[in-house]
N, C-alpha and C positions, 0 to 999 in steps of 0.2 A: 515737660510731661512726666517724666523719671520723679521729679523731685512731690509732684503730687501724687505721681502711685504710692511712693513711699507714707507721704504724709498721710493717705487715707489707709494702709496697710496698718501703719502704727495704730492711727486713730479704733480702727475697727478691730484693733488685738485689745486696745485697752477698753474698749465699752465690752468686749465679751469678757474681760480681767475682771470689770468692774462688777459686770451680771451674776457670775460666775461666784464671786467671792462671797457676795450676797447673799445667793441661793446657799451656799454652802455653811452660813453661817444660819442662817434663818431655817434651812427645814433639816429635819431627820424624824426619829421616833417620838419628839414631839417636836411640833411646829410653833417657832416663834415669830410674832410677827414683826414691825418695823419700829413700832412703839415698845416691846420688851426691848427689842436689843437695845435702843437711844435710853431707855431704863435700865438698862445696866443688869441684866438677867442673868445668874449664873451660873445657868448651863453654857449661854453663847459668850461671856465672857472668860467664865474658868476655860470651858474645854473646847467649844467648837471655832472658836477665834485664833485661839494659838495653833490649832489645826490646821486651821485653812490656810495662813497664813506659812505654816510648815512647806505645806502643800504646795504654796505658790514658789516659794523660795527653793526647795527643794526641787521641785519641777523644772525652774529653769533653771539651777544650777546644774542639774543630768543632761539638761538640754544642750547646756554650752560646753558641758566635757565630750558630750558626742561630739559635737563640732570639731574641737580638737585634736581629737583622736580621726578624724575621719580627713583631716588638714596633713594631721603628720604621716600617716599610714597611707596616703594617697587613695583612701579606700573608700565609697559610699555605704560601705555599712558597717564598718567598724563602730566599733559604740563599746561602753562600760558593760553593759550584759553578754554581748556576743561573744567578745574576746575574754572573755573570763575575769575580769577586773573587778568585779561587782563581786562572783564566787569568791574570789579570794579574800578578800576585803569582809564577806560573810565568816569565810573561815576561822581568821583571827578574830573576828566579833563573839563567835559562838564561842571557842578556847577562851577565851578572855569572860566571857560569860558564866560559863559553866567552873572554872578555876576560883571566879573572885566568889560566885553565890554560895558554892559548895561550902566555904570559910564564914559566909556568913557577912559578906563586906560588900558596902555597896560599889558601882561603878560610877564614875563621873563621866561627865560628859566627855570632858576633854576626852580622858584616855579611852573613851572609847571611838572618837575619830581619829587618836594616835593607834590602837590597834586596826582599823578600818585600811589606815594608811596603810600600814605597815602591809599589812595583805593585796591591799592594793600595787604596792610597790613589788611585789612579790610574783604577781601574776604576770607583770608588765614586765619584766627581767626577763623571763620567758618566754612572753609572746617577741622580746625584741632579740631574741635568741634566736627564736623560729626564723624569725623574720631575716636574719643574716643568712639564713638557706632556701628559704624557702618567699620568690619574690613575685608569684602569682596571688593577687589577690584571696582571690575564691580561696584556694589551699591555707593560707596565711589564717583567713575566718574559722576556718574546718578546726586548725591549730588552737586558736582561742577559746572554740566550743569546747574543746577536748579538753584543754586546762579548766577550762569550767566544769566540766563532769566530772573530773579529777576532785577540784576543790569540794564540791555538793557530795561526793563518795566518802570524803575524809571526816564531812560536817556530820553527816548521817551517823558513821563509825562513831564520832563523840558524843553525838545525842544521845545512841543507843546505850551506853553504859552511863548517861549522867543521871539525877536525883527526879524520880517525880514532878518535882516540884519544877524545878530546873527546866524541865523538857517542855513544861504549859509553856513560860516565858519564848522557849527559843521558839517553840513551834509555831507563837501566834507570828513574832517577833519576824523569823524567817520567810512565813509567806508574803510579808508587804505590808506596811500599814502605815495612816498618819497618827492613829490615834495613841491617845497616849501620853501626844507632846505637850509639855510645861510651857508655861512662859520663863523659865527660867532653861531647860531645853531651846526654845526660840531663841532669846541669848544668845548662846553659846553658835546657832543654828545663823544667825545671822552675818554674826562679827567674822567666824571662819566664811562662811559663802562667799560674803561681803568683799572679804578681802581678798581670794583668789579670783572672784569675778571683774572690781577695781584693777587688778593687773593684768587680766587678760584684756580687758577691752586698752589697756594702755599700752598694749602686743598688738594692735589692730594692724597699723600701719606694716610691722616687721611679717605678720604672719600673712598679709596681703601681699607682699612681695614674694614671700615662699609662695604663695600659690602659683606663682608664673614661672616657680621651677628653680634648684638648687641654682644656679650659674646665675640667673637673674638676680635672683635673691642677694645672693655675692657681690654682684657687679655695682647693686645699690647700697650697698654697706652694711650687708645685717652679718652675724654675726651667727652662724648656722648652729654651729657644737650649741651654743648658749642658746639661740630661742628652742632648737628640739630639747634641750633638757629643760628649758622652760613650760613647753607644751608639757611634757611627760608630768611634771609637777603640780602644774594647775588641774589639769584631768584626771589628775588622782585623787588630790584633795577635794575638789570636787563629788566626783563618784564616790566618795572613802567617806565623805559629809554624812549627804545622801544613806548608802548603806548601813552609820553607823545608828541613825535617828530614825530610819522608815524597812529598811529591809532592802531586798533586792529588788528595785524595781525595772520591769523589761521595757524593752522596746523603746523609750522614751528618748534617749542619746540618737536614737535611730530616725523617730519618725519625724522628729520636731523638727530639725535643721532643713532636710529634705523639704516638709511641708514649706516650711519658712524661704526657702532659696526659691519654691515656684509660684510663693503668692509672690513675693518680693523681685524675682524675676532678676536676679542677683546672689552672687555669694562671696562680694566684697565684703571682709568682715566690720569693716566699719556701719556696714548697714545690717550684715546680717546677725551680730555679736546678742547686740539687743533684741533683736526681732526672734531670735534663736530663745534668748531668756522669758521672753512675754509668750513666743509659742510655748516652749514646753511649761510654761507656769499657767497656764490655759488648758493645754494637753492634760496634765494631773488634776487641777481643780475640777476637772469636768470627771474623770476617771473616777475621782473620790466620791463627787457627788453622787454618778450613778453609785458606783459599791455601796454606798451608806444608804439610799434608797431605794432601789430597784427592789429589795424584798427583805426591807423592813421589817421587825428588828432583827435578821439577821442582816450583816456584813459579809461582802467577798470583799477576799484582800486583791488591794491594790494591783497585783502584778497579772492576777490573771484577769482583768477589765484593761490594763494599757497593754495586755496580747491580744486581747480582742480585736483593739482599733489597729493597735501597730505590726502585728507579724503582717496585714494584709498590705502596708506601705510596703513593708521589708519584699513581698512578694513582686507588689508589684517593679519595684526596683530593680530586682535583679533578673524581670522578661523586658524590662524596657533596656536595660544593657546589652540583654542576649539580641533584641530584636535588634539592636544598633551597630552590630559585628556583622 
């Protein structure tokens, strides 16, 4: 009975992946139909295809850093946005932005998911600073909001004195978006995801054990120091992806896993790893699709359509804990 919930959970993430990808190739400000696209049309091949496909990748790659983070933190709502991970990770993007364009030089990809990182890693020193004093939950989140507001005060400070020009980029750049992306971006977007994703799901087994609690974990030979600084690594580079190619996107690390643990009715990460990556890459293609159509031709960015859906999970999460004490 377990093994065909899952089988139909999967099945039913992938025909809405499948739907989803489609619509989002096929319609915007102008509408293509199913014969352009198999004709090779190049609005949906230049730009709406490596889009959507951003979208999907990126999506669940924020999906399964939530997971991570919410694994190591012991915490249900921990996620790259909340705790500040995503701010920081913006901070060094924007520095790094506004330094290379001023000069007149362009940025690469890489170094710009090596500065994401880097801010990433940044925030997270921090929050596991906090975290040495400070070992209630709730308090702990409050911690990571703060470092976020911290980081978004610092971002503002540099906007404000950078070039005209400079400030168009950061500003679309900053509020969330897929657009934009290359297939030469994709690339780069795939092989890094790719490969922090390949390693955490080969974590499944060790990070399954941590969930039954430090001394279990132990008892069964995992190797504690080594997989938390494993988590810390992958959910950075993940989230630090993410932030350096789309912006800061909310809620998503948050809502996806949660959604994903009560369709699946589980949160062994062996079932839930992938099903975390197909939600949240479902999660965002749907997010995109409204933004890019709901009122046409303008765009709302990204982050504020995944608050829309997702602050009201984040809500309900934390009266179903209250109600549970």
């Amino acid at each position: 009975m377990t093994r065909t919930r899952y089988g139909l959970c999967y099945a039913l993430l992938g025909v809405a992946l499948a739907l989803l990808l489609l619509a989002n190739i096929a319609a915007g400000s102008v509408n293509v139909s199913l014969a352009g696209i198999l004709a090779g049309d190049r609005i949906v091949w230049g730009i709406r295809v490596p889009r959507a496909l951003a979208a999907l990748i990126l999506g669940g790659a924020l999906a399964v850093s939530g997971f991570l983070l919410q694994t190591f933190f012991a915490n249900p709502i921990a996620g790259p946005f909340i705790l500040g991970i995503s701010s920081g990770a913006k901070l060094t993007v924007a520095l790094v932005m506004i330094f290379l364009m001023s000069g007149g030089r362009a940025i690469g990809s890489i170094f710009m998911i090596l500065a994401a990182f880097a801010g990433a890693m940044v925030s997270m020193g921090f929050i596991l600073l906090i975290s040495r004093y400070i070992h209630q939950p709730s308090l702990l989140v409050v911690g990571g909001v703060m470092i976020g507001y911290i980081c978004s005060a610092v971002t503002d400070f540099v906007v404000t004195f950078a070039d005209d020009a400079n400030i168009v980029n950061l500003h679309n750049w900053s509020l969330g978006s897929f657009s934009g992306i290359s297939w030469d971006n994709l690339r780069v977007i795939a092989i890094v995801a790719g490969a922090a994703l390949f390693l955490t799901f080969f974590l499944s087994k060790p990070i399954g054990a941590y969930q039954m609690g430090e001394v279990y974990a132990q008892n069964m030979g995992v190797n504690i120091r080594a997989l938390r600084i494993w988590l810390i690594l992958l959910s950075s580079i993940l989230s630090a992806c993410v932030t350096a190619f789309a912006g800061p996107v909310s809620f998503v690390g948050i809502a996806a896993p949660h959604l994903m643990k009560a369709m699946f009715g589980t949160a062994k990460p062996l079932v839930i790893l992938p099903a975390c990556f197909l939600g949240g890459a479902v999660f965002c293609l749907l997010c995109d699709f409204i933004a890019r159509t709901a009122f046409s031709p303008t765009e709302l960015s990204i982050s504020s359509v995944t608050a829309l859906f997702g602050a009201p999970i984040v809500i309900y999460i934390l009266a179903k804990r209250r109600s549970a004490k």
